[in-house]
C-alpha positions as CSV (number, residue, x, y, z in Angstrom):
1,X,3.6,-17.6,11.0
2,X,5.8,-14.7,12.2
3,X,8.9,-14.7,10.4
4,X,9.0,-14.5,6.6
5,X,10.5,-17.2,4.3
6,X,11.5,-17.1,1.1
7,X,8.0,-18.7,-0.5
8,X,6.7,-15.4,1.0
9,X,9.4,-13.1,0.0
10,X,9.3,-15.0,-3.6
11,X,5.6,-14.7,-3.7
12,X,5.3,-10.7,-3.2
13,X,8.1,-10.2,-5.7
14,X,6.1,-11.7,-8.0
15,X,3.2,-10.4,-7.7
16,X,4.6,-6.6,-7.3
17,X,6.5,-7.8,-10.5
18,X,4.0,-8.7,-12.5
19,X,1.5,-5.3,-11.1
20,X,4.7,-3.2,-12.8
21,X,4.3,-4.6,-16.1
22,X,0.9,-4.3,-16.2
23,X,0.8,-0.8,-14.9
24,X,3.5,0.3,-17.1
25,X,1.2,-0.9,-20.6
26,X,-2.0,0.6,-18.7
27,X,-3.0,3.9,-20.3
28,X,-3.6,6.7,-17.8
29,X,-6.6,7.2,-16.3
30,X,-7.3,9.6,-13.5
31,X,-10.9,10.5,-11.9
32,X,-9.0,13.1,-9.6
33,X,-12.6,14.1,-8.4
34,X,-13.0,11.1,-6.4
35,X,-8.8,10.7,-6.0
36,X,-8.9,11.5,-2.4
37,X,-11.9,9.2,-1.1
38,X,-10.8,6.4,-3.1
39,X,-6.6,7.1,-1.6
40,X,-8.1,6.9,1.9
41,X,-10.5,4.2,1.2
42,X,-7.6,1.8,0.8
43,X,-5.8,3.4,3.5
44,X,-8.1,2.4,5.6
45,X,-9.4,-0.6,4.4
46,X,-5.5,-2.3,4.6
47,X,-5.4,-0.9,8.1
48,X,-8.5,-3.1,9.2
49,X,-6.7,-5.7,7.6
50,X,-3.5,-5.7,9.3
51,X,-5.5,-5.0,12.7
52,X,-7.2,-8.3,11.3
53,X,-3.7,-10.1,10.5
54,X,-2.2,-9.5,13.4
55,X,-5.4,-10.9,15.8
56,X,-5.1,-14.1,14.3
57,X,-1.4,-14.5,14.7
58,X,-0.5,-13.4,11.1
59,X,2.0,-10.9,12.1
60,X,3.5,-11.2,8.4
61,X,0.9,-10.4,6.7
62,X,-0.4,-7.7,9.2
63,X,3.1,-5.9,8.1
64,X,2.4,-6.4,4.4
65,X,-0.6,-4.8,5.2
66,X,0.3,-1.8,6.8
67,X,2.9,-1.3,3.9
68,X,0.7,-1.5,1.3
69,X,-1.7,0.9,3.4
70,X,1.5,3.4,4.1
71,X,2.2,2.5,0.9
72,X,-1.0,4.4,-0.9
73,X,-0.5,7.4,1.5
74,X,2.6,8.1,0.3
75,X,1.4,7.7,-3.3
76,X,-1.1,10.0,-2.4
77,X,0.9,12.5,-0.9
78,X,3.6,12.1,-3.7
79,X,0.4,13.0,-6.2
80,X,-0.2,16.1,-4.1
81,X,-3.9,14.9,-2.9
82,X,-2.3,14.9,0.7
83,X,-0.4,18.5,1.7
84,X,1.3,16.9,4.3
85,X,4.6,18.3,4.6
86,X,6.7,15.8,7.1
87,X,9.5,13.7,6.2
88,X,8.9,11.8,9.1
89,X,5.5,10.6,8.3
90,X,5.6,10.4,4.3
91,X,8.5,9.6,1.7
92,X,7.3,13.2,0.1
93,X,7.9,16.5,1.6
């Protein structure tokens, strides 16, 4: 499928929805040791899914990928474990 319907749109709203709540009754907890390893972990683990996605048609969820992977690289930078400086790249400068 390569166009996104509502079921889909419905679907991640929910989902990120639900995550929100969650997060915001979470207590902190930071490891900032292994921060870094962990931010580019998932980075490029949703990459190789997206590359994945995309080879088997799933051009949808190859996008939602790659957002969720840009997604924890601006996190990261926005944390200050990435001192990346460009506006173009990341959301923080």
């Amino acid at each position: 499928m390569n166009t996104i319907t509502e079921e889909k749109l419905e679907k991640y709203f929910k989902i990120t929805e639900k995550a929100l709540i969650k997060a915001k009754k979470s207590k902190e907890k930071i490891n900032i040791n292994n921060a870094r390893k962990e931010f580019l972990d998932m980075v490029e683990n949703y990459l190789k899914d997206a590359k994945y996605f995309e080879k088997q048609g799933r051009i949808v969820d190859a996008f939602a990928a790659l957002n969720y992977a840009h997604g924890w690289l601006d996190a990261g930078a926005r944390l200050g474990i990435f001192d990346v400086h460009d506006s173009e790249l990341f959301t923080q400068d």
